[in-house]
Each structure stands twice: as structure tokens, then as C-alpha cells.
Short mmCIF file of the C-alpha atoms (twelve columns), coordinates in Angstrom:
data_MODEL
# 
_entry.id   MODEL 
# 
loop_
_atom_site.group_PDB 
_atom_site.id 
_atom_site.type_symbol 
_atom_site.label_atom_id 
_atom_site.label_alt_id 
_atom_site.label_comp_id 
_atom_site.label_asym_id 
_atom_site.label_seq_id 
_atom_site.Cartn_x 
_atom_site.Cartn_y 
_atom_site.Cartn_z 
_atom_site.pdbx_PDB_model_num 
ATOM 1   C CA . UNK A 1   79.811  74.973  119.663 1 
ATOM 2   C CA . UNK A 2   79.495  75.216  115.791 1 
ATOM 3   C CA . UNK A 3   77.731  78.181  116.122 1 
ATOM 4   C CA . UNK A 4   80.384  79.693  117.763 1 
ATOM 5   C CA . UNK A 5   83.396  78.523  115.280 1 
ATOM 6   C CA . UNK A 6   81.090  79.785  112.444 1 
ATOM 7   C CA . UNK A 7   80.577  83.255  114.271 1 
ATOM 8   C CA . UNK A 8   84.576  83.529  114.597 1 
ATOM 9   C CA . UNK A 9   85.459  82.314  111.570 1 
ATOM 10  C CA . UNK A 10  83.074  84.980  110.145 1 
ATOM 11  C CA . UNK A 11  84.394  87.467  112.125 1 
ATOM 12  C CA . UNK A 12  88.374  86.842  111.128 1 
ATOM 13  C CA . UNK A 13  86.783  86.939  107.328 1 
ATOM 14  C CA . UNK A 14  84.872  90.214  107.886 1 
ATOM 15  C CA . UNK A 15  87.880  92.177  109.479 1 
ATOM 16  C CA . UNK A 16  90.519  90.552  107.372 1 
ATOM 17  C CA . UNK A 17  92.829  93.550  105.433 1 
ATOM 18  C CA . UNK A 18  93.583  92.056  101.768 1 
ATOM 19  C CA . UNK A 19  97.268  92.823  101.395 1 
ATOM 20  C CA . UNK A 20  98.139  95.675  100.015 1 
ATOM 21  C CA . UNK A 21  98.288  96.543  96.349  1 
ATOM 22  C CA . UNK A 22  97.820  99.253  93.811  1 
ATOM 23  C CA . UNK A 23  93.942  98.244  93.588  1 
ATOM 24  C CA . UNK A 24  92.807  98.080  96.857  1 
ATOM 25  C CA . UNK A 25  95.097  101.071 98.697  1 
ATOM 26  C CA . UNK A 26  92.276  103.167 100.015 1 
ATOM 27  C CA . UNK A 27  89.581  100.858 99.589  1 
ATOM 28  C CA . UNK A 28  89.512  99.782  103.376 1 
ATOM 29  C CA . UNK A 29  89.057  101.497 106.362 1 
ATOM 30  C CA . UNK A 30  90.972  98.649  107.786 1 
ATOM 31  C CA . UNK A 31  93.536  99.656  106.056 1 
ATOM 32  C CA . UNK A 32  96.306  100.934 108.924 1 
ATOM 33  C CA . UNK A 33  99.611  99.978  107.596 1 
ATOM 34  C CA . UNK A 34  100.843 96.376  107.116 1 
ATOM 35  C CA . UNK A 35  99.059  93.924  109.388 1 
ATOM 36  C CA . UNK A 36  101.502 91.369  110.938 1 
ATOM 37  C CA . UNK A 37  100.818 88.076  110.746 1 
ATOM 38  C CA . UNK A 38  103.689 85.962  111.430 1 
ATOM 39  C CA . UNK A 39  105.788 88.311  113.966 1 
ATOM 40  C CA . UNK A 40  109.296 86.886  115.017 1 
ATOM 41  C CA . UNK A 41  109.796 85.777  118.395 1 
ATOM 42  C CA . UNK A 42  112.558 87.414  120.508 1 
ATOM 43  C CA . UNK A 43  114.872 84.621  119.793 1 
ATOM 44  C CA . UNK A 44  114.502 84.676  116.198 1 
ATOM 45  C CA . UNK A 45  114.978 88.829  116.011 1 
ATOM 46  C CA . UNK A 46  118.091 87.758  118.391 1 
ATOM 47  C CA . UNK A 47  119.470 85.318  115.493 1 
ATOM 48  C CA . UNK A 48  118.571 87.957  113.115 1 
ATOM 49  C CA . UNK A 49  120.039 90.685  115.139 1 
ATOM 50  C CA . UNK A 50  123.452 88.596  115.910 1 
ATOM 51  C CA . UNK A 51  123.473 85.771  113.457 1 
ATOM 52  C CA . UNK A 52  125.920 82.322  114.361 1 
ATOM 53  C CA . UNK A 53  128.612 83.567  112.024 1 
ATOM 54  C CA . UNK A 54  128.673 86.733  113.712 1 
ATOM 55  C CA . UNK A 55  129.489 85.708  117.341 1 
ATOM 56  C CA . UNK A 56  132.982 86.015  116.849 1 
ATOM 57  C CA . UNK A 57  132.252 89.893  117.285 1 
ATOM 58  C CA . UNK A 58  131.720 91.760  120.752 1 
ATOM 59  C CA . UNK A 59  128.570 91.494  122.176 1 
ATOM 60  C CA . UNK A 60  127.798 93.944  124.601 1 
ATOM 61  C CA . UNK A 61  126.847 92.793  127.938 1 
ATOM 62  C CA . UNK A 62  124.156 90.461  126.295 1 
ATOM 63  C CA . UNK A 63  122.143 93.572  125.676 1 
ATOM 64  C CA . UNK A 64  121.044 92.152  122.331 1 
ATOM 65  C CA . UNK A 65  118.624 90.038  123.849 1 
ATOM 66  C CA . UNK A 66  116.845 93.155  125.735 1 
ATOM 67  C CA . UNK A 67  116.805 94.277  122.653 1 
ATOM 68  C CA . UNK A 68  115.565 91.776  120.777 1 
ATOM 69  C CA . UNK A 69  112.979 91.139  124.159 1 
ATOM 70  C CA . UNK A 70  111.644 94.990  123.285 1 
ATOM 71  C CA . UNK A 71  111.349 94.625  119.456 1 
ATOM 72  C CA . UNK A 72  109.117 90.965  120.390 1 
ATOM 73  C CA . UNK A 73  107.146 93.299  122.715 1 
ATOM 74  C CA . UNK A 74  106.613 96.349  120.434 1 
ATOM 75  C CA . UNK A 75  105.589 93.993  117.618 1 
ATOM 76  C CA . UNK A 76  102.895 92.445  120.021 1 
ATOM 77  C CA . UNK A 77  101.629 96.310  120.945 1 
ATOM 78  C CA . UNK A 78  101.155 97.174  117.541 1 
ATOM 79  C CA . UNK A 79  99.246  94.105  116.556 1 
ATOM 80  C CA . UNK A 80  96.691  94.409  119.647 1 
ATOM 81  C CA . UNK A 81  96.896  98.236  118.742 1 
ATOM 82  C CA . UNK A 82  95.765  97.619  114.722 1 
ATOM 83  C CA . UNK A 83  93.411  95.159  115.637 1 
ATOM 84  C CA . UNK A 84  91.323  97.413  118.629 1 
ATOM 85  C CA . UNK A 85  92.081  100.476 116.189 1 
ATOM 86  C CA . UNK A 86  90.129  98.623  113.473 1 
ATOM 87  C CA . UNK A 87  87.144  98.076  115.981 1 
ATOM 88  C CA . UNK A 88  86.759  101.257 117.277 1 
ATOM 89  C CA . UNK A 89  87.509  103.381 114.109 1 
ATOM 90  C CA . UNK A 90  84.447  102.002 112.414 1 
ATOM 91  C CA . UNK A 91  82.195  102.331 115.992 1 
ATOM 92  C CA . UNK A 92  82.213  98.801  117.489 1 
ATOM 93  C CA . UNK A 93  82.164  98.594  121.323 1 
ATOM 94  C CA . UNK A 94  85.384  98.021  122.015 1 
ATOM 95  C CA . UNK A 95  84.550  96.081  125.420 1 
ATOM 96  C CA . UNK A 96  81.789  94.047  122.988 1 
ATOM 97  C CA . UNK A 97  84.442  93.212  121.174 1 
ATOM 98  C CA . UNK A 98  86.206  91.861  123.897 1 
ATOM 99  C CA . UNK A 99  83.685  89.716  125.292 1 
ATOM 100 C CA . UNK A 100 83.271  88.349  121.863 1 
ATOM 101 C CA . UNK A 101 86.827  86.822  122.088 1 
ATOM 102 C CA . UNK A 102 86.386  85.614  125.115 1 
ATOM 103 C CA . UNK A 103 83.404  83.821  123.997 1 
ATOM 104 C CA . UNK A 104 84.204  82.543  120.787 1 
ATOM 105 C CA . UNK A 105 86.796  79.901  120.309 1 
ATOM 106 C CA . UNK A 106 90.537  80.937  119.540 1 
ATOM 107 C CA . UNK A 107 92.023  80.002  116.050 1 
ATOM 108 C CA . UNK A 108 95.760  78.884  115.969 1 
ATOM 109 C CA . UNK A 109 96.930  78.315  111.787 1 
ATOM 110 C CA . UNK A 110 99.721  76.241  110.983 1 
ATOM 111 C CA . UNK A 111 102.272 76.874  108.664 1 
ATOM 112 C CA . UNK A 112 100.659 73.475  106.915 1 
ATOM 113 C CA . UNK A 113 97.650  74.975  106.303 1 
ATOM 114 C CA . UNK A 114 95.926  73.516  109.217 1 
ATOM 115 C CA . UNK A 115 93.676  74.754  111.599 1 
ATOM 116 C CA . UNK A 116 92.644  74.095  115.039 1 
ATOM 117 C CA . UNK A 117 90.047  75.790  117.466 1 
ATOM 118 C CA . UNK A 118 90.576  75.978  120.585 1 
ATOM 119 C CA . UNK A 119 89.133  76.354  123.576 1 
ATOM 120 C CA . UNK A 120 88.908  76.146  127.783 1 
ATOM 121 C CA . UNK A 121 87.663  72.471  128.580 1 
ATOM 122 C CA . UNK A 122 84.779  73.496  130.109 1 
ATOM 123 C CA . UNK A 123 83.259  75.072  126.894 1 
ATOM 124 C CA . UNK A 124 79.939  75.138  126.843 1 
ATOM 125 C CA . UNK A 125 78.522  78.628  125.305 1 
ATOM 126 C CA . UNK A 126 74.581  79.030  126.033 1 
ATOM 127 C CA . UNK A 127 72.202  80.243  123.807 1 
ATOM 128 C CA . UNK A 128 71.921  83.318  125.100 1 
ATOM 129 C CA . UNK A 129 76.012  83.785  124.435 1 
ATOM 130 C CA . UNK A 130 75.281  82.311  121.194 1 
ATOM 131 C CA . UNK A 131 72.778  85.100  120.177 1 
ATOM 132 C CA . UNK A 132 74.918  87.502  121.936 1 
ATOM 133 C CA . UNK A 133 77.419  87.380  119.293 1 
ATOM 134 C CA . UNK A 134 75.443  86.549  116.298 1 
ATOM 135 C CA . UNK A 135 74.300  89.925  117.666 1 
ATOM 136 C CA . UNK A 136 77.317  91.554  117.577 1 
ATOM 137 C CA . UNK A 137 78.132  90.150  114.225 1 
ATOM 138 C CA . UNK A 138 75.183  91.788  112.666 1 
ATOM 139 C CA . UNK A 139 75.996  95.179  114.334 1 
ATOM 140 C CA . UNK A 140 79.508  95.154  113.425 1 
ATOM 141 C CA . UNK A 141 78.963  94.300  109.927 1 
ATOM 142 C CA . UNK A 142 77.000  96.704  109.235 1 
ATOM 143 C CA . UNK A 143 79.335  99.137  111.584 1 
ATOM 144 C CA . UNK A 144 81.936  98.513  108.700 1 
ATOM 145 C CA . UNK A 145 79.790  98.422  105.997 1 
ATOM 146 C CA . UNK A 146 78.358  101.955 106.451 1 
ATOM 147 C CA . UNK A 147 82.352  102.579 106.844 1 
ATOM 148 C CA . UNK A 148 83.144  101.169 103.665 1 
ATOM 149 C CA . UNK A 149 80.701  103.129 102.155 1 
ATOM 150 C CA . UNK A 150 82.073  106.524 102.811 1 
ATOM 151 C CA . UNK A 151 84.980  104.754 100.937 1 
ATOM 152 C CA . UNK A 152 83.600  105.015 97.499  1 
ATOM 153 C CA . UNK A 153 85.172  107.601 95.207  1 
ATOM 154 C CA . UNK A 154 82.592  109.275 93.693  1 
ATOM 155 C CA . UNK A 155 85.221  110.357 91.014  1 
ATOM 156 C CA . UNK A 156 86.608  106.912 90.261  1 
ATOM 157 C CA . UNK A 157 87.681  106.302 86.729  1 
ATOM 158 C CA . UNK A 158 88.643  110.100 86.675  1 
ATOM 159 C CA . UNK A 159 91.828  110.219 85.039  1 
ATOM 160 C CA . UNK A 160 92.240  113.728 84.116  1 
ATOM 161 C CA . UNK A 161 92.696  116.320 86.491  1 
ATOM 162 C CA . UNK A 162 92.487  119.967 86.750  1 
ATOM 163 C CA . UNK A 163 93.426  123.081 88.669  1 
ATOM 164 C CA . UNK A 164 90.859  124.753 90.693  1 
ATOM 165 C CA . UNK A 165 92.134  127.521 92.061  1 
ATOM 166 C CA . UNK A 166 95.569  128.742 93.226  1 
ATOM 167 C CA . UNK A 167 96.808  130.694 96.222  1 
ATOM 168 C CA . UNK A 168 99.851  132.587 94.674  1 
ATOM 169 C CA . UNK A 169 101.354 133.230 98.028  1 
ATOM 170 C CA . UNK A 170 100.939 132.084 101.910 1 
ATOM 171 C CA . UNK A 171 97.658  134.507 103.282 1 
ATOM 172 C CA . UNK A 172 97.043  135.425 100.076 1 
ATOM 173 C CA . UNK A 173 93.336  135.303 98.399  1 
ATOM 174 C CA . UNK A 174 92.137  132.005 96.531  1 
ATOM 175 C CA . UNK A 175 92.385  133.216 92.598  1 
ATOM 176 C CA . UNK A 176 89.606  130.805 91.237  1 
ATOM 177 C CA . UNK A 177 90.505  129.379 87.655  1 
ATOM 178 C CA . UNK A 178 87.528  130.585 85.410  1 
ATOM 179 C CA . UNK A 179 86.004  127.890 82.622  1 
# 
């Protein structure tokens, strides 16, 4: 069972995207937009959508809880859509994946800082699942590391640039700027 908190642990470190910042824009191919973390429940985006001072004002059939239902449910999409998008855009098996998850342990974080792992009572992983996903762990690391390497700016620290060439007009020829 240690084995398998290590392996997921290691796996929420090795596909965690560093928030964004002027240093580390394009460094990941992770990188697909802001990654949710703490998304609002439908009653919160409700509150937020019709705060308590507000109710004095018309409602509309109670329609603002359908909406705030849908916004609850997009939000949950696009944060099962980042994280399989993640997967397969560096090459990992996005069914491995899957049975990874369902093998490893699931992490809940508190707002406290705590952490608990949880898992069906009848956990008992075998060795074989064990070195199934230290398996998959190796292959996916390197999956993203060969990713990351097509990353690397071969003109980094380049702070000058220069024109090339121009095309004066649409369908015109390439006039080539001459050193």
C-alpha cells in the first residue's frame, strides 16, 4: 500500500503545471490554460450569480440554478478534459492511464493543508499491480521528458531580433534581407 501512495504522489508531482508566470510560459507542454484547482460548486456559482442582497430582484423561473448546475458541469468537463489532454498530448495510453487511477489510491487536500488517501476497503494491490504502475511511471516520465525536451529554445537568451525576409504583398515572392 505504500508503494502505491508513493507511485501517486509521484505521479500528481510529475504532471503538476507550476502556475503561470513570465518565466515558465512555454516551458511546459502541460501548459493548456489555467488548471482549476478549487472549482465552485453549483451552489456557490448560484450565490455568486444571485448574491443574498440581491434577492429582492426578479428571478426568473429559478433558472439561475440551471445555470449555475451547467457552469458546475462545464467546469468539471474541462478539468477531466486538461487532465486526459495532458496524457495523451505527450503519448501516454490514455486507457493506462486510467487503470492507473483506478489502482492507485485517491488524494483528497484540505484547505488546512492536510491530506488523506483514500481508498475502497478492500484494498489490497498485488505485486503484479504494484509493478504495473511503477511501470507506467517510468514510461510516462520519460513520455514527458522527451516532450519537454522539444521545449528548449535553442535561441534562449536571444534578445535582439531581426528581419528575415519580407513578403511586400499577399502571393507575392519572399524578398530575402541580404547581410
Amino acid at each position: 500500500m505504500k508503494a502505491m501512495v508513493a507511485l501517486v504522489e509521484a505521479f500528481e508531482e510529475l504532471f503538476q503545471v507550476s502556475p503561470l508566470d513570465r518565466d515558465n510560459a512555454l516551458k511546459s507542454v502541460l501548459r493548456l490554460g489555467p488548471t482549476i484547482t478549487s472549482p465552485l460548486r453549483d451552489g456557490e456559482i448560484a450565490r455568486v450569480l444571485y448574491p443574498p442582497e440581491d434577492d429582492h430582484r426578479r428571478r426568473t423561473g429559478g433558472r439561475h440554478h440551471e445555470l449555475s448546475q451547467q457552469i458546475a458541469s462545464v467546469t468539471e468537463i474541462v478539468m477531466a478534459l486538461q487532465a486526459a489532454t495532458r496524457l495523451t498530448l505527450i503519448g501516454v495510453d490514455f486507457a493506462a492511464a486510467h487503470r492507473f487511477g483506478l489502482l492507485t489510491p485517491d488524494i483528497d487536500d484540505y484547505i488546512n493543508g492536510r491530506r488523506q488517501y483514500r481508498a475502497p476497503e478492500n484494498y489490497a494491490p498485488t505485486p503484479e499491480d504494484v509493478a504495473w504502475c511503477c511501470q507506467f511511471m517510468v514510461t510516462a516520465s520519460l513520455r514527458l521528458s522527451a516532450a519537454e525536451a522539444q521545449l528548449q529554445d535553442p535561441y534562449q537568451g536571444t534578445q535582439i531580433w531581426k528581419t528575415i525576409a519580407t513578403r511586400p504583398s499577399p502571393g507575392a515572392e519572399l524578398v530575402w534581407n541580404q547581410e
